[in-house]
C-alpha positions in Angstrom: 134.8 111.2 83.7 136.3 108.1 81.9 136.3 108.1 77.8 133.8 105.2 78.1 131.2 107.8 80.0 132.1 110.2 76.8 131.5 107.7 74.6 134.9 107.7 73.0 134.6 104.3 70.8 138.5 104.3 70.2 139.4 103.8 73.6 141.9 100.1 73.5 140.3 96.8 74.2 143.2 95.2 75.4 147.0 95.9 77.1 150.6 94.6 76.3 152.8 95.7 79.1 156.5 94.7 78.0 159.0 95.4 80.8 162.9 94.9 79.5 164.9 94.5 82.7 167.9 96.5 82.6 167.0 98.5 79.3 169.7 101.7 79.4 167.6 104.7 77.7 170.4 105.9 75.5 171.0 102.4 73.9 167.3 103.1 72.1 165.3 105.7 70.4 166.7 108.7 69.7 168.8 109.0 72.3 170.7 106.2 71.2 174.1 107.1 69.2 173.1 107.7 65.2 176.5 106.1 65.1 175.9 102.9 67.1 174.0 99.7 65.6 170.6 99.5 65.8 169.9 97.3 69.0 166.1 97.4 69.1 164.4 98.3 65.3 161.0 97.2 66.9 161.1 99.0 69.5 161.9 101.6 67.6 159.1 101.3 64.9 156.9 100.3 67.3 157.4 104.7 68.7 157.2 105.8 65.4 153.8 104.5 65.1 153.0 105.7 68.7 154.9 107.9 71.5 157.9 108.1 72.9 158.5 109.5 76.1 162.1 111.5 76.2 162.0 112.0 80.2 160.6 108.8 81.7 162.1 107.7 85.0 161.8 104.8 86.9 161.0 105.2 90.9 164.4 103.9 92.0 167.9 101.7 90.5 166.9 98.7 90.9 163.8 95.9 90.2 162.8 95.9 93.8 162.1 100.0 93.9 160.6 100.0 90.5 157.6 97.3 90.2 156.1 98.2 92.7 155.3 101.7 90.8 154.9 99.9 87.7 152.3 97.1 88.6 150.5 98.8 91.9 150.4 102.1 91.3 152.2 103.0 94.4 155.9 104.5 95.9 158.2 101.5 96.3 158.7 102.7 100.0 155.1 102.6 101.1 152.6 100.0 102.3 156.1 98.8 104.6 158.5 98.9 102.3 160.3 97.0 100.0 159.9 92.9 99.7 157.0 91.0 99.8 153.6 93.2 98.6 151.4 93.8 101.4 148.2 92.7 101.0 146.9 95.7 101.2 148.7 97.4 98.1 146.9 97.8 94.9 147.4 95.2 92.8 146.7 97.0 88.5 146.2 92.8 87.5 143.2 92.5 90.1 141.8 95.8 89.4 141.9 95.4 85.3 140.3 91.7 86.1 137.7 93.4 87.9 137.1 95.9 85.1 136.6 92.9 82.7 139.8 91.7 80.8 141.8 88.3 81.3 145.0 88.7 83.1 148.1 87.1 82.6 151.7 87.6 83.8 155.1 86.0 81.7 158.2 86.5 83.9 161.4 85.4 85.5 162.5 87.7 87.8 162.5 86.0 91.5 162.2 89.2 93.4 159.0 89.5 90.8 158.1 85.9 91.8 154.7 84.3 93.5 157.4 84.3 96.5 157.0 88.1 96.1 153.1 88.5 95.6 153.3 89.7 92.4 150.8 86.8 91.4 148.0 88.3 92.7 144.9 89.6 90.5 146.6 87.2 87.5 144.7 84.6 85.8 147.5 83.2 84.8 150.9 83.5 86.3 154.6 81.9 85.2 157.7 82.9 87.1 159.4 79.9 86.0 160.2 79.4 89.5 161.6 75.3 90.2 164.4 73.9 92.0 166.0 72.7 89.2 166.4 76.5 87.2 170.4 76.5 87.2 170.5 74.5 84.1 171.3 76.8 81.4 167.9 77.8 79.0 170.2 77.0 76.1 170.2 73.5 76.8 166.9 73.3 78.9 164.6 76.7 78.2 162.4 75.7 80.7 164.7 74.2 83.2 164.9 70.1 83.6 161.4 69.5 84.7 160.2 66.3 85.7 156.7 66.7 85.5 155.6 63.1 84.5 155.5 60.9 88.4 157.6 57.6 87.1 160.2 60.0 85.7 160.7 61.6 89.1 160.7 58.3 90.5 163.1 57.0 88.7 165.5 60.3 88.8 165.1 59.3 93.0 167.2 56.6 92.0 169.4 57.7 89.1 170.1 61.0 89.9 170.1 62.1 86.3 169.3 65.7 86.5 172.1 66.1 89.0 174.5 64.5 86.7 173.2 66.7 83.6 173.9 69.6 85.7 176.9 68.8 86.6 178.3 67.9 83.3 177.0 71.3 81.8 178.7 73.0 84.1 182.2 70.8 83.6 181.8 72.8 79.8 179.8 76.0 79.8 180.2 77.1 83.3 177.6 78.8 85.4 174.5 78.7 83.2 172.6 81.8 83.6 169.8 82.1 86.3 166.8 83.4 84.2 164.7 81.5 81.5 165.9 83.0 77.9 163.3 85.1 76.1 162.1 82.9 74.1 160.3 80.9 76.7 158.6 83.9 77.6 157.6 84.7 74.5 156.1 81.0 73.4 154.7 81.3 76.8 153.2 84.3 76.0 151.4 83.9 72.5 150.1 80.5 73.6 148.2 82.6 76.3 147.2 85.0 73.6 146.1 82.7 71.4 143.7 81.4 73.4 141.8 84.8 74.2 138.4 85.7 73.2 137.9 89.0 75.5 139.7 91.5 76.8 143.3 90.8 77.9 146.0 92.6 79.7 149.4 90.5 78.9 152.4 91.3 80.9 156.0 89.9 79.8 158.8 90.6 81.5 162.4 90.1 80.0 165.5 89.3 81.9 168.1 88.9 78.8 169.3 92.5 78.8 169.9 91.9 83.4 173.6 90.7 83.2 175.4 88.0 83.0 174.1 88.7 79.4 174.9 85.6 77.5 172.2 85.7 74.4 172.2 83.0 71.6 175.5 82.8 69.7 173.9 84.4 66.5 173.4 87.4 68.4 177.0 87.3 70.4 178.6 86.4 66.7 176.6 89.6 65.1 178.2 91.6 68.0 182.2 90.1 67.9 181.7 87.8 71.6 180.5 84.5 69.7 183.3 82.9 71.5 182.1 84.0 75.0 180.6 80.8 77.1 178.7 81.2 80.1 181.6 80.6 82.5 183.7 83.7 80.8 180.3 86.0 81.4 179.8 84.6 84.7 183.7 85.5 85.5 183.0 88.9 84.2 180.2 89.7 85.9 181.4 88.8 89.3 184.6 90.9 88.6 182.8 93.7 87.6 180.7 93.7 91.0 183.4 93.1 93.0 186.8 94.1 91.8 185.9 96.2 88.5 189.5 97.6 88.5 190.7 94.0 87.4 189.2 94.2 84.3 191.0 95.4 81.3 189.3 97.6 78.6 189.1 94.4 76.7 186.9 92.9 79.1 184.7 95.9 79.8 184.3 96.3 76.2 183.1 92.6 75.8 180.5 93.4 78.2 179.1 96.1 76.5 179.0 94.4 73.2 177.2 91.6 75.2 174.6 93.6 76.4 174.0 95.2 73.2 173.8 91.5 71.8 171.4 91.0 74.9 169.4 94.2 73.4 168.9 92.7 69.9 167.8 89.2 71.0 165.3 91.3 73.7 164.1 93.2 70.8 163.8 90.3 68.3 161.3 88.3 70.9 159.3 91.3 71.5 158.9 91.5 67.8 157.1 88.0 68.1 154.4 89.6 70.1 153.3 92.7 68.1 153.0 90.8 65.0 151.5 88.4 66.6 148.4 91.0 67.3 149.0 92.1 63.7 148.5 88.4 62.3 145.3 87.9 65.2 143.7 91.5 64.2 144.1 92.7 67.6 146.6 95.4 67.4 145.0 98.5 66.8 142.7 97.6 69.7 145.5 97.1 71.9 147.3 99.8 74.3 150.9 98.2 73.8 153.4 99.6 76.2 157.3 98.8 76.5 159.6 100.4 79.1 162.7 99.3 81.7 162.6 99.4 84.8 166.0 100.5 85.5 169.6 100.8 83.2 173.3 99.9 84.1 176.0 101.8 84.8 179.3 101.3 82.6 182.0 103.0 84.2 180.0 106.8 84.4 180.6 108.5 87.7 182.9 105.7 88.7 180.5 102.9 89.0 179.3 99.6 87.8 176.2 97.4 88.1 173.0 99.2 90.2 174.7 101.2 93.0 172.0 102.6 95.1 172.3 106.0 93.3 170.0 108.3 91.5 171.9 109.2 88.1 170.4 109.4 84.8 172.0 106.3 83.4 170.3 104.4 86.2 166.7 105.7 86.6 165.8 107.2 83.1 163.8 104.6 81.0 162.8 103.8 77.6 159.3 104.5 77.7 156.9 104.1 74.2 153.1 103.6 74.1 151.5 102.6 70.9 147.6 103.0 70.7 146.7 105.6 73.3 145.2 108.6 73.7 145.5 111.1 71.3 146.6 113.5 74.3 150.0 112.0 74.6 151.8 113.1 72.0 151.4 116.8 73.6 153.1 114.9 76.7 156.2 113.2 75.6 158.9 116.0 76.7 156.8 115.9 80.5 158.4 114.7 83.4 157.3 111.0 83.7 157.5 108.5 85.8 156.4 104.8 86.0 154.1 105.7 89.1 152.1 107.0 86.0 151.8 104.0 84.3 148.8 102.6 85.9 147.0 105.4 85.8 147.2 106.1 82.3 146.7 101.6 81.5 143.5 102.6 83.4 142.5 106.2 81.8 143.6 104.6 78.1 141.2 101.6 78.3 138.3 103.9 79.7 138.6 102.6 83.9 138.3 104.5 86.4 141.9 105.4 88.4 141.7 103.9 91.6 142.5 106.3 94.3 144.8 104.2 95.7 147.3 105.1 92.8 149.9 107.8 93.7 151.2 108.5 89.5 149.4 111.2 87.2 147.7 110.3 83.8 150.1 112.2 81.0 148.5 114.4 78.8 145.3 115.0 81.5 146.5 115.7 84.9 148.8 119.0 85.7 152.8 117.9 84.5 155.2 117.1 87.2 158.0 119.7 88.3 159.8 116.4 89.5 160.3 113.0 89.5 161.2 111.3 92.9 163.0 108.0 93.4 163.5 105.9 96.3 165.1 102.5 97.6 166.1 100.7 101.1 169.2 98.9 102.6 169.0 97.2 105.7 166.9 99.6 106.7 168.2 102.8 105.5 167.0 104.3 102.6 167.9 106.6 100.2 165.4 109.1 98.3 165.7 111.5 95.6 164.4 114.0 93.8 165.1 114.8 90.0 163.4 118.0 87.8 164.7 119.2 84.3 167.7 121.4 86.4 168.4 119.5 90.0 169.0 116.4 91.3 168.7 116.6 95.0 170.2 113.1 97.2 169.4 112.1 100.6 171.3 109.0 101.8 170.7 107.1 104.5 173.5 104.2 103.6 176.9 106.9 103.0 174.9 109.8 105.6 175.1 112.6 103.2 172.7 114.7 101.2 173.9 115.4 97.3 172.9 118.3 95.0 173.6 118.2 91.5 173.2 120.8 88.5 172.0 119.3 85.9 171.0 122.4 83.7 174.3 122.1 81.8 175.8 118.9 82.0 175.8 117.0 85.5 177.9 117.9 88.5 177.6 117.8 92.3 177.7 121.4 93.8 177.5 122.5 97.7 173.7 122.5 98.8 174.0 125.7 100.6 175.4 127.6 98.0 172.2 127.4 96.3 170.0 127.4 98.7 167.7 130.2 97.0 167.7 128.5 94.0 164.0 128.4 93.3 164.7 124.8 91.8 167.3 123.4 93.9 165.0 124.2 96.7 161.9 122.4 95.4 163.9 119.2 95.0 165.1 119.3 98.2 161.9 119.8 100.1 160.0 117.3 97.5 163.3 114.4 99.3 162.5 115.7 102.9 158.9 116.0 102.5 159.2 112.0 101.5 161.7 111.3 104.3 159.2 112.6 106.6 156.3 110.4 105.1 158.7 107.2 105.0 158.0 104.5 107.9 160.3 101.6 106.6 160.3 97.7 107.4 163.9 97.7 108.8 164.1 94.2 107.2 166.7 93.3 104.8 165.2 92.5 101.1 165.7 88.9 100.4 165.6 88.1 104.5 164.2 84.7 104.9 164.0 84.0 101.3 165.8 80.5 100.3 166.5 77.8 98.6 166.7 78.3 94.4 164.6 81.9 94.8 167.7 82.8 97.2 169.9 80.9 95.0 168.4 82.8 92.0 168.8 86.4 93.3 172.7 85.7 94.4 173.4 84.4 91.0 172.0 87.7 89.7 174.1 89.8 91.8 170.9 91.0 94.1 172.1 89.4 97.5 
């Protein structure tokens, strides 16, 4: 039975999905550092007025193995794999539209693109996607677009953009391959502003995704206001292919650029919730930020998104302002975004499809474990994470890991604990999965090109 049938009256009206791309958990809420700068005071007050979720994990280390969870309600390994959306998957846009509210989707991300079919069941739909996207937002937020006929005309012949491009470049280097976050978030409240009904809003944030190169108040606030686009695009690359040739220096400059990244992220989100505040729509909104995966800096040995299952690469901010009462009792649960549609759906009083595959927090049974998946050229790894064990199978390296995580983190021989009550219910939840798992042998980003393809290799994806 839903809260509408129970006649609960302060069930939301509306939903704000945020989604930070990149969004480490322990740079925010309490697990941040009480020693480290603030990086996100809105996101922050925005969980002291609601709930924060201490064990949220995403459903794999990347933003291909997480959406999928996060916006249909499904395994990122099911319906054939990673990619594309089928058209069979759930779609939570086209199933909130149905239930009544105006949809609308804010986002840069190509792998999160129309390409992708991650349009569907949106009203409204930006992914910023245009052939001309590699001039730097700084300059161009938008991109150069040539909208008006007689200026693409005459560009035919003068080849401006091409020469605007290529002068940027001659002094700022690689410009970064995303729109910046304020685009989204004009984007965004123009939408709003415009609503009369119901809405679910969803904006996605790419500033925090490296090569982090925010406004230069934020890199000045942070002691990199001298870094330009070329010295982050240098960085970047070095860090995802020869990490040993930076010096602490340099890996410390990237830190304080993704903290820099942080603030800006936060700042823009800001924009939104007093946004509802100023339109009187907040308290009748569900508002919801999380990641959908972090970075690694150094821990374990590692860099960037290796296709791993650690901590500091699927554990998530995760804070929900507005919702059910029930959830405070929840927020030390195992959660993971597989749970976010259903509990969009139970919070706003709409029946959970069956299609979905998460819990509702607070309602349904908690979970003994979180599982996690992703695909490479058609091998896949999967894990398995509770409170004590993290169990490993990979396809790509050919081994199975355990960890014990009851006291710190460290890898120990599977078979010496094979009658571990906990290690063992890991291990079968990963070979239950591997049995289920009939993947699309095709490479993500396989026939994918021009700027999408151009996009996702700028980003470090392909």
């Amino acid at each position: 039975m839903t809260d509408a049938e129970r006649g609960d009256e302060s069930a939301p009206e509306n939903v704000v999905l945020v989604t930070v791309d990149s969004l480490r958990f322990d740079r925010v809420l309490p697990e941040r550092d009480p020693t480290d700068p603030e990086l996100a005071p809105a996101i922050e007050a925005l969980a002291e007025e609601g709930v924060a979720f201490s064990r949220a994990y995403a459903t794999g280390p990347g933003t291909t193995p997480t959406f999928p969870a996060l916006l249909t309600g499904t395994l990122p390994l099911s319906y054939g794999g990673l990619g594309p959306l089928s058209d069979d998957r759930p779609r939570m846009a086209a199933n909130l539209r149905a239930a009544g509210l105006d949809t609308s989707g804010f986002q840069c991300n190509p792998f999160l693109s129309a390409t992708f079919g991650y349009d569907r069941g949106f009203d409204a739909f930006e992914d910023y996607q245009n052939p001309l996207m590699g001039v730097t937002t700084r300059v161009f937020p938008r991109g150069i677009e040539l909208n008006n006929p007689r200026l693409r005309r005459l560009d035919e012949f003068l080849h401006l953009t091409d020469a605007i491009k290529r002068g940027y470049r001659l002094v700022a280097g690689k410009p970064r391959p995303y729109v910046s976050a304020e685009v989204v978030t004009d984007d965004a409240l123009a939408w709003l502003d415009g609503r009369d009904r119901p809405f679910f809003l969803w904006a996605h944030y790419m500033d925090v995704h490296h090569p982090c190169h925010p406004p230069r108040e934020y890199r000045e606030r942070f002691g990199v206001g001298g870094a330009t686009a070329a010295d982050v695009s240098d960085l970047y690359s070095d860090l995802l292919t020869d990490p040993d040739a930076l010096s602490t220096a340099d890996l410390e400059r990237l830190r304080s650029l993704y903290d820099a990244a942080i603030a800006y992220a936060d700042d823009q989100v800001r924009r939104i919730f007093d946004r509802l505040r100023e339109r009187g729509l907040y308290d009748d909104t569900l508002v919801v930020v999380t990641s959908d995966h972090g970075e690694l800096f150094g821990e374990h040995g590692g860099y960037g998104k290796p296709e791993r299952m650690y901590d500091e690469l699927l554990r998530v901010p995760l804070v929900v302002a507005n919702g059910p009462d029930r959830l405070a009792g929840a927020t030390e649960d195992l959660v993971s975004l597989l749970d976010l549609p259903p509990l969009i759906h139970d919070a706003l009083g709409v029946d959970v499809p069956s299609e979905y595959a998460g819990r509702v927090p607070g309602r349904d049974p908690p979970r003994e474990y979180v599982t996690a998946e992703h695909e490479v050229e058609g091998d896949v790894v999967v894990g398995a994470r509770s409170r004590g064990w993290l169990y490993e199978a990979d396809e790509i390296a050919g081994e199975h890991r355990l960890f014990d995580c009851r006291d710190g983190f460290r890898e120990v021989t599977p078979g010496d604990h094979a009658d571990d009550p906990g290690a063992r219910t890991v291990r079968e939840a990963v070979l239950g999965r591997l049995s289920e798992l009939d993947v699309d042998p095709t490479r993500v980003g396989e026939g994918v090109e021009g700027d999408v393809r151009d996009r996702l290799e700028d980003l470090g994806y392909l």
